[in-house]
C-alpha positions as a LaTeX table, in Angstrom:
\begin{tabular}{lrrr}
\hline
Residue & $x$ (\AA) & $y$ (\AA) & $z$ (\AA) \\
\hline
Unk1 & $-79.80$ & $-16.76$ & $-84.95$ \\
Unk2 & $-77.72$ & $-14.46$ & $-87.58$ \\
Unk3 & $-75.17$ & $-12.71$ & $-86.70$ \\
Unk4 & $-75.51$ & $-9.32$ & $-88.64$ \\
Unk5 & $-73.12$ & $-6.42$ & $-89.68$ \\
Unk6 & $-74.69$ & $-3.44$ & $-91.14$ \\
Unk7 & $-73.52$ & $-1.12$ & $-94.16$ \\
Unk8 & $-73.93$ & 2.01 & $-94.59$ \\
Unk9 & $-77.08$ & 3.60 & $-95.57$ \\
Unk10 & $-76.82$ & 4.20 & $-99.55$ \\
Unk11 & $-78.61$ & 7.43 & $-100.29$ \\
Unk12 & $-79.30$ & 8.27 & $-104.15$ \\
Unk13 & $-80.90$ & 12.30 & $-103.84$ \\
Unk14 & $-82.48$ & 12.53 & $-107.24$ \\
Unk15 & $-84.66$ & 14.62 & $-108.82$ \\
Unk16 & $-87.92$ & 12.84 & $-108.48$ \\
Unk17 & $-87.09$ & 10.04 & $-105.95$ \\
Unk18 & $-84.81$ & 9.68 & $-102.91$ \\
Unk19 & $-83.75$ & 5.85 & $-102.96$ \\
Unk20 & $-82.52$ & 3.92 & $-99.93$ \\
Unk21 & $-80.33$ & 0.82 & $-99.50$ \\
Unk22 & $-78.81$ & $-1.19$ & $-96.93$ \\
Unk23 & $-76.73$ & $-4.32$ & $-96.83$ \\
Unk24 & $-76.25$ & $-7.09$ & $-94.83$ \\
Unk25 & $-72.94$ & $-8.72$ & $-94.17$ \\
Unk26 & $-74.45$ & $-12.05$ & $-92.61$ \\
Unk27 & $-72.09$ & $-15.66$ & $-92.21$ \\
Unk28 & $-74.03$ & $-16.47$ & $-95.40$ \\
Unk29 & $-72.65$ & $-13.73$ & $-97.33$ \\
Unk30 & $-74.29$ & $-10.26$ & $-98.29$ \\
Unk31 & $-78.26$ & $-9.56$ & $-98.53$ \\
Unk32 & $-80.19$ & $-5.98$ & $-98.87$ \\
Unk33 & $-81.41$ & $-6.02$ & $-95.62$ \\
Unk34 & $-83.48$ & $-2.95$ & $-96.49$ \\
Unk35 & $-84.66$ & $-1.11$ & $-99.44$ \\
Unk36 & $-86.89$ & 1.62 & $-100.02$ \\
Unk37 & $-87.92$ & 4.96 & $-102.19$ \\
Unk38 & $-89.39$ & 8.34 & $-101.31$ \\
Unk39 & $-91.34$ & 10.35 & $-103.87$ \\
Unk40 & $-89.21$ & 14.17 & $-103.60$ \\
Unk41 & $-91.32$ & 17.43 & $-102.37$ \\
Unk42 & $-89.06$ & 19.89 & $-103.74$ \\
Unk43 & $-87.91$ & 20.22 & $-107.18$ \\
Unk44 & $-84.36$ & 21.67 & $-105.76$ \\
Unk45 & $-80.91$ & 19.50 & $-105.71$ \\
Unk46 & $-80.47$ & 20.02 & $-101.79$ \\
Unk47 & $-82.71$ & 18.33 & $-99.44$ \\
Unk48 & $-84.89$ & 20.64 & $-97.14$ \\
Unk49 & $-85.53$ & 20.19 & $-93.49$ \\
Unk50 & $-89.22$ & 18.92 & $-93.95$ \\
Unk51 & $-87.84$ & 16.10 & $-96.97$ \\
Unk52 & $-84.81$ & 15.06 & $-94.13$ \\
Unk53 & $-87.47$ & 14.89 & $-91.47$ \\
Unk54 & $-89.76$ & 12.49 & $-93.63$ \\
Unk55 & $-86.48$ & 10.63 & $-94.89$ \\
Unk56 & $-85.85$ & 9.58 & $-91.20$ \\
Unk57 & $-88.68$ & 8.32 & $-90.56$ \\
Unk58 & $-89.37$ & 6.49 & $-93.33$ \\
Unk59 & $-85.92$ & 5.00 & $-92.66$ \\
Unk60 & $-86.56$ & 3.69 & $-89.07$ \\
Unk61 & $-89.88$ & 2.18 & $-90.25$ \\
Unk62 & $-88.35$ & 0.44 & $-92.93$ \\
Unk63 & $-85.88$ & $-1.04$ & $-90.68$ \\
Unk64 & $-82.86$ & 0.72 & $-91.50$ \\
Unk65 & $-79.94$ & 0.41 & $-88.84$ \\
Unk66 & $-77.21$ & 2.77 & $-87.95$ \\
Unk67 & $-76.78$ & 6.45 & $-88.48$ \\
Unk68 & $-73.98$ & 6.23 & $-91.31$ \\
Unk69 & $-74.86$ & 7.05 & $-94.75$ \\
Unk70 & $-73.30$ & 7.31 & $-97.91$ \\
Unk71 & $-74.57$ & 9.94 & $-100.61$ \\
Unk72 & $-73.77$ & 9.02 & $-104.23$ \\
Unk73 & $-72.20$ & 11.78 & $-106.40$ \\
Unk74 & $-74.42$ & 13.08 & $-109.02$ \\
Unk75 & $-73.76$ & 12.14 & $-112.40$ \\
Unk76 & $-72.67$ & 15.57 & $-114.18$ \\
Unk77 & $-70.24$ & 15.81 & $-110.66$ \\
Unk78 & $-68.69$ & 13.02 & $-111.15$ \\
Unk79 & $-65.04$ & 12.92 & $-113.13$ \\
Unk80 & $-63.43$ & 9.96 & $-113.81$ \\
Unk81 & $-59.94$ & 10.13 & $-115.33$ \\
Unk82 & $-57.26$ & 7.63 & $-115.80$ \\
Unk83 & $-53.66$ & 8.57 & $-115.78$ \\
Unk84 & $-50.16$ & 7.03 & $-114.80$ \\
Unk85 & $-48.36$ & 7.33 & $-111.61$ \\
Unk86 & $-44.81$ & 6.24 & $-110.54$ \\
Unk87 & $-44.47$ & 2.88 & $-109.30$ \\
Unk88 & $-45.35$ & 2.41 & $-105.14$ \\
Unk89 & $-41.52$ & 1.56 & $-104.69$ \\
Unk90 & $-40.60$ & 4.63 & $-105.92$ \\
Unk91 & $-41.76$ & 6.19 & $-102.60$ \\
Unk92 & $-43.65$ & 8.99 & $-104.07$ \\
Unk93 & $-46.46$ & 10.29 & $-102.69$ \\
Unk94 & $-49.07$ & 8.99 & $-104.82$ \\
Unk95 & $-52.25$ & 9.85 & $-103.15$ \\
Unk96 & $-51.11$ & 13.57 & $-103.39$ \\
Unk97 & $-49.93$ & 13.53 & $-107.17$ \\
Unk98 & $-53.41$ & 11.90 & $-107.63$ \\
Unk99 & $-54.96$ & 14.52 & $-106.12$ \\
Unk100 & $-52.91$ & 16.86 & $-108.29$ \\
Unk101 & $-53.53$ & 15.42 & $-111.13$ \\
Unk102 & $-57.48$ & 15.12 & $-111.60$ \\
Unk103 & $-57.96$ & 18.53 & $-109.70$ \\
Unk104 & $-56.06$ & 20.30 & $-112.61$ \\
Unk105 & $-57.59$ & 18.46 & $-115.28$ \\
Unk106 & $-61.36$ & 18.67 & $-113.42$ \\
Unk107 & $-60.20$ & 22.43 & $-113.02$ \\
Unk108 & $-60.91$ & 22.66 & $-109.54$ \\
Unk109 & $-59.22$ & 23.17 & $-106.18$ \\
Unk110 & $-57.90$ & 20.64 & $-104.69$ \\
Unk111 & $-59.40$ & 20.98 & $-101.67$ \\
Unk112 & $-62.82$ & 21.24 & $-102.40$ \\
Unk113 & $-63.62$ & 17.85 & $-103.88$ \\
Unk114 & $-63.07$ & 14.56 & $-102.78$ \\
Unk115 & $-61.50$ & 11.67 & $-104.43$ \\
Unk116 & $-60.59$ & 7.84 & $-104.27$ \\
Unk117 & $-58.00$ & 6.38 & $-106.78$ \\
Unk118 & $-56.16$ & 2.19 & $-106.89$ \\
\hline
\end{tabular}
């Protein structure tokens, strides 16, 4: 018997299809565990309630596990940037210069987007 460990629930919202993926983290390494696409009802960024509603179900009956899902960022929302920070030893706070940094060049406030940086 396999001992699983789910992922998250990938989500892709597009304009035509919302696409669904899931991965496995078995003892034999990773495997999409499920996988699946739903033709969009609306023509409108934003899911509505009745497009959730289906999205559920056509997740449980395609095996999906968990409740955790990750949303990817549209394209045209999406800012990727590449700059210099001090060196870790230095002891400055990186994560907030970071921040700093790509909300003033992505003109935005800082607390209204989200961000990951190495």
């Amino acid at each position: 018997m396999k001992h699983h460990r789910f992922s998250p629930i990938g989500l892709d919202v597009g304009s035509r299809w919302i696409k669904a993926v899931q991965i496995s983290h078995t003892r034999d390494g990773l495997e999409v565990c499920a996988a699946t696409r739903l033709r969009r009802t609306r023509t409108t960024p934003e899911l509505g309630p009745a497009e959730a509603d289906s999205l559920v179900g056509v997740l449980s009956r395609q095996g999906f596990q968990g409740e955790r899902f990750v949303l990817s960022a549209p394209q045209g929302r999406l800012l990727r940037l590449g700059f210099e920070l001090p060196p870790r030893e230095s002891g400055a706070p990186l994560a907030m210069l970071a921040r700093a940094e790509l909300a003033r060049v992505g003109k935005c406030d800082q607390t209204a987007m989200e961000m990951c940086w190495w």
